[in-house]
C-alpha positions as CSV (number, residue, x, y, z in Angstrom):
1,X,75.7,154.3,163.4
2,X,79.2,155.0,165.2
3,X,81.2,153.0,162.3
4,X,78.8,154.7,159.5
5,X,79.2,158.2,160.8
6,X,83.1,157.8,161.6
7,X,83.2,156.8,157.2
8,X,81.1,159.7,156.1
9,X,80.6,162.6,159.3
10,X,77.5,164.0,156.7
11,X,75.5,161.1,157.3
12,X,73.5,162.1,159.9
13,X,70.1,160.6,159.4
14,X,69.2,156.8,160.1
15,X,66.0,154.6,159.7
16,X,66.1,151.8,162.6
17,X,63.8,149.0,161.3
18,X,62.1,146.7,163.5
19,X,63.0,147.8,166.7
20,X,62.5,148.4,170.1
21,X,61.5,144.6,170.2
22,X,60.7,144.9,173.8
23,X,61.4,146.8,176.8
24,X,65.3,145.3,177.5
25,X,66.2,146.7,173.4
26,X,64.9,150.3,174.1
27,X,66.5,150.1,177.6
28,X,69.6,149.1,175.7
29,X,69.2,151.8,173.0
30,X,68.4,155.0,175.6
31,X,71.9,153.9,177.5
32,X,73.8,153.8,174.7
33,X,72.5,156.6,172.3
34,X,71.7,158.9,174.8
35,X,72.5,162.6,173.8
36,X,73.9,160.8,170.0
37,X,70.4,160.7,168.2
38,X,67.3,162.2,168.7
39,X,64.3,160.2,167.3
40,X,61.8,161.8,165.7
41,X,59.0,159.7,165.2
42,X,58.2,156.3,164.7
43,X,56.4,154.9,161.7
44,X,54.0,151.8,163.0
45,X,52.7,149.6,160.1
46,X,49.5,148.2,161.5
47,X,48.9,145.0,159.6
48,X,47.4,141.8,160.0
49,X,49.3,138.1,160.8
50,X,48.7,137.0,157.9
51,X,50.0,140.3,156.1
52,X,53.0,140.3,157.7
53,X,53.7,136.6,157.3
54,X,53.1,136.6,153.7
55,X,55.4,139.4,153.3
56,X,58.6,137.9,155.3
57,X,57.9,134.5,153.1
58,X,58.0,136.5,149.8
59,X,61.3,138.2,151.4
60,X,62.8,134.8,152.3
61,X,62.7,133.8,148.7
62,X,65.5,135.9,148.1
63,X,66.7,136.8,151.4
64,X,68.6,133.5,152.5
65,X,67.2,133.9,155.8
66,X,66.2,130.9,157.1
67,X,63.7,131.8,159.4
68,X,61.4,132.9,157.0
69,X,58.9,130.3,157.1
70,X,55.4,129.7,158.3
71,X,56.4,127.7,161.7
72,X,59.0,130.4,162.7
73,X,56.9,133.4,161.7
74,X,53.7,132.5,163.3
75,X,55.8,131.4,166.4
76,X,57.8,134.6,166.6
77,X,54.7,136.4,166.3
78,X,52.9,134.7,168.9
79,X,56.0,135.1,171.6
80,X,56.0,137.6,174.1
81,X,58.6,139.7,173.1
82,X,57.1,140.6,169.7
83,X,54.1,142.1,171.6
84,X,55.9,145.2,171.8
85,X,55.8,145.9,168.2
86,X,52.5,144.7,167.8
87,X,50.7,146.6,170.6
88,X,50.7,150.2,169.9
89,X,49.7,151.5,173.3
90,X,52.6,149.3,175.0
91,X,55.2,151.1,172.3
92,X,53.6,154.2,172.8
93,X,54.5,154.3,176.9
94,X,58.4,153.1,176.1
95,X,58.4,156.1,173.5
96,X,56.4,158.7,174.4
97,X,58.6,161.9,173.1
98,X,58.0,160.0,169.7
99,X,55.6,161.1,167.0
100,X,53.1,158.2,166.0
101,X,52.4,157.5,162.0
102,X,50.4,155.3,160.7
């Protein structure tokens, strides 16, 4: 955001995708942004496995990232540190000054 707003000081607004992760990422994030961005809300996109796996192997076909597969996808959505993203209430404590969407 730092490198973008230094290029062009009107660009003021920013959409962070995917993220907090966990608890260590938001951590990370409050430290470092503190008093440089004020969130607003967050948009949660409540969909099943299966949704979201079929979605990241549609994106892979054009995306060049290799870890859009089945075996990655269902193992990254089945590790702990995805749960954050996936459990509302747990996102919800980490960011409770935010807005929730869905």
């Amino acid at each position: 955001m730092e490198e973008t707003r230094k290029l062009d000081e009107k660009k003021i607004h920013f959409l962070i995708d995917g993220f907090p992760r966990n608890e260590e990422n938001l951590q990370g994030w409050t430290t470092i942004m503190d008093g440089e961005a004020d969130v607003k809300f967050v948009l949660f996109f409540d969909f099943s496995n299966e949704v979201c796996i079929n979605r990241c192997i549609e994106r892979g076909k054009s995306s060049g990232l290799t870890d859009d597969n089945r075996a990655s996808l269902e193992k990254r959505i089945h590790a702990p540190s995805s749960h954050c993203m996936r459990n509302r209430a747990r996102c919800a404590l980490w960011m409770p000054r935010a807005v929730w969407t869905r």
